[in-house]
C-alpha positions as CSV (number, residue, x, y, z in Angstrom):
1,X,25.9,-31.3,-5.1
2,X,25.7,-29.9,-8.6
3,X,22.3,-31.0,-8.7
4,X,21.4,-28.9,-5.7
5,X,23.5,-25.6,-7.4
6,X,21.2,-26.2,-10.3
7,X,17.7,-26.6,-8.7
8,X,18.8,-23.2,-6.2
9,X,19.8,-21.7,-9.5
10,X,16.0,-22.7,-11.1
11,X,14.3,-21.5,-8.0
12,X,16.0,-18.4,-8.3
13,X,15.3,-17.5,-12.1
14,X,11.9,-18.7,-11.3
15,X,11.5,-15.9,-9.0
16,X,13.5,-13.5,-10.8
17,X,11.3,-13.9,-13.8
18,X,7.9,-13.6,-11.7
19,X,9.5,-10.3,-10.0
20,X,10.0,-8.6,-13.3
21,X,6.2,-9.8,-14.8
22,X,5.1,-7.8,-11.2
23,X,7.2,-5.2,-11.9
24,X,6.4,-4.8,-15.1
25,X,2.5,-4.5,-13.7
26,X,3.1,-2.4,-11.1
27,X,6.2,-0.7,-9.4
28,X,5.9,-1.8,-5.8
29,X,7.4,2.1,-4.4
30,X,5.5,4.5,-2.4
31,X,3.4,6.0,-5.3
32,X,1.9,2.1,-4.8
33,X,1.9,1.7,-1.3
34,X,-0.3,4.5,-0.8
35,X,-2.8,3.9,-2.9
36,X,-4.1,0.3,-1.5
37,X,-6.3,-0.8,1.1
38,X,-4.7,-1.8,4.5
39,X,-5.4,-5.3,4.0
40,X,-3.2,-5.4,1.0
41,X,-0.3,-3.7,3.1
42,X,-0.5,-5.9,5.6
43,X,-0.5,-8.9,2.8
44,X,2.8,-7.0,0.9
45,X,5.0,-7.2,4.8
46,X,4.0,-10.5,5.3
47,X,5.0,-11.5,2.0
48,X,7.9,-9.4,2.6
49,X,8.9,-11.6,5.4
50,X,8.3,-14.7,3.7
51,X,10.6,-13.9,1.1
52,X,13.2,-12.9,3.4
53,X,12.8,-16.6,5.3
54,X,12.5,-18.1,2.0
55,X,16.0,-16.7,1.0
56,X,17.7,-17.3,4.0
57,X,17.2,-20.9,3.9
58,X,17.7,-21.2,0.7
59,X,21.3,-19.6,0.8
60,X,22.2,-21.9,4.1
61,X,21.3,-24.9,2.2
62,X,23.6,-23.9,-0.5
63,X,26.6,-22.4,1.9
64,X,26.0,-25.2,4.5
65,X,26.6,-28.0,1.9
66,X,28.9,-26.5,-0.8
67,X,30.4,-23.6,0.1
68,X,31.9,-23.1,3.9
69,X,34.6,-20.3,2.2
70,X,30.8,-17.9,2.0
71,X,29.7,-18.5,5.3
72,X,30.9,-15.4,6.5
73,X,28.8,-13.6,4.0
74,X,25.5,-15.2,5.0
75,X,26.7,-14.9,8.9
76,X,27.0,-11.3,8.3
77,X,23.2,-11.1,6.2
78,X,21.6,-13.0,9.1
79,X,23.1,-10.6,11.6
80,X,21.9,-7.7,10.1
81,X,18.2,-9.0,9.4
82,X,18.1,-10.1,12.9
83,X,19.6,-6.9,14.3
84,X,17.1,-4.7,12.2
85,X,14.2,-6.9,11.5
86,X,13.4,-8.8,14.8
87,X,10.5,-7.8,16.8
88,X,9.2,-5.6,14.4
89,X,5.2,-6.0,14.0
90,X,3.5,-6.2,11.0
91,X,1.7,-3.2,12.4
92,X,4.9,-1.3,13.2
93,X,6.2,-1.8,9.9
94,X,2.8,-0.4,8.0
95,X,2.7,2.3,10.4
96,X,6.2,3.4,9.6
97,X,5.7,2.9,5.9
98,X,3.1,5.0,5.7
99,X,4.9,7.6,7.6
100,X,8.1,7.1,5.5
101,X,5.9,7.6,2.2
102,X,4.2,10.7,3.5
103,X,7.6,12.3,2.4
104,X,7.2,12.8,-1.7
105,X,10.8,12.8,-1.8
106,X,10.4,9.2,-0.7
107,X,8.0,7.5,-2.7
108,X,10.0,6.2,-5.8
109,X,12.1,4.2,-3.2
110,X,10.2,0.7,-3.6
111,X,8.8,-1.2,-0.3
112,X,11.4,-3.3,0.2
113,X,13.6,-0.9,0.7
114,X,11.3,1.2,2.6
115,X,11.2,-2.0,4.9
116,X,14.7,-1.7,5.7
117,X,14.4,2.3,6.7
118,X,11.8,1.3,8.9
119,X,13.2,-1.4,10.9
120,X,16.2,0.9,11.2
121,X,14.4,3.5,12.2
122,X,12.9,1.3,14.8
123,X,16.4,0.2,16.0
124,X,17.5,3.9,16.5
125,X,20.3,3.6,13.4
126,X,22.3,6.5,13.7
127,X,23.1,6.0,10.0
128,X,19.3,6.3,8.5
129,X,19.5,9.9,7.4
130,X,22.5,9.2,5.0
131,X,21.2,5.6,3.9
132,X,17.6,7.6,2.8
133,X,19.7,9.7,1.1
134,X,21.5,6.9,-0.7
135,X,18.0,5.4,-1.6
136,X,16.4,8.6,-2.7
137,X,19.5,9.1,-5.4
138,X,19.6,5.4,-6.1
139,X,15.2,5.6,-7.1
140,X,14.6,9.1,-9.0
């Protein structure tokens, strides 16, 4: 088991290290966004939901095996991600990105986030005006 804590733990630095080298090349926010080609935006949500998959089973191996006292916690993550990001197309989602960064007050919020707003968008969230808010502070 503390093998499996250690490779998760690898996996994750890994990622966190080739995050910050992007980052460090190019913020990933709506000044971005609207400045590639639609190929490229298609490419960023698809990696988008890869990463999302990717994290998810990565966690459940990690609660499943170790840690039973968390499962609420990844219970709770999957519920929201399928409440929100189900049945949204890869279409939809570029469609409502581009509309969400068409607002300059919300182009230093980076994609990921701006995934989120879109999906809840999509779901009707009564809640989206003060989570934009929240965002829009959070990414001056």
């Amino acid at each position: 088991m503390p093998n499996l804590i250690r490779q998760v733990f690898l996996v994750t630095a890994i990622l966190a290290v080739l995050a910050a080298q992007a980052h460090a090349q190019q913020k990933r926010d709506g000044h971005y966004w609207r400045t590639i080609p639609e190929t490229e935006k298609i490419d960023i949500i698809l990696g988008f939901y890869d990463g999302m998959a990717l994290s998810e089973g990565l966690v459940q191996v990690v609660i499943r095996d170790n840690y039973t006292i968390c499962s609420e916690v990844i219970e709770s993550i999957m519920t929201q991600t399928a409440r929100y990001m189900d049945n949204l197309s890869t279409m939809d989602a570029a469609t409502g990105l581009d509309k969400f960064y068409d607002d300059p007050a919300n182009r230093n919020i980076p994609i990921s986030w701006g995934m989120w707003v879109v999906a809840r968008k999509a779901k009707g969230d009564k809640n989206l005006g003060p989570f934009i808010k929240e965002l829009r502070k959070a990414h001056k």
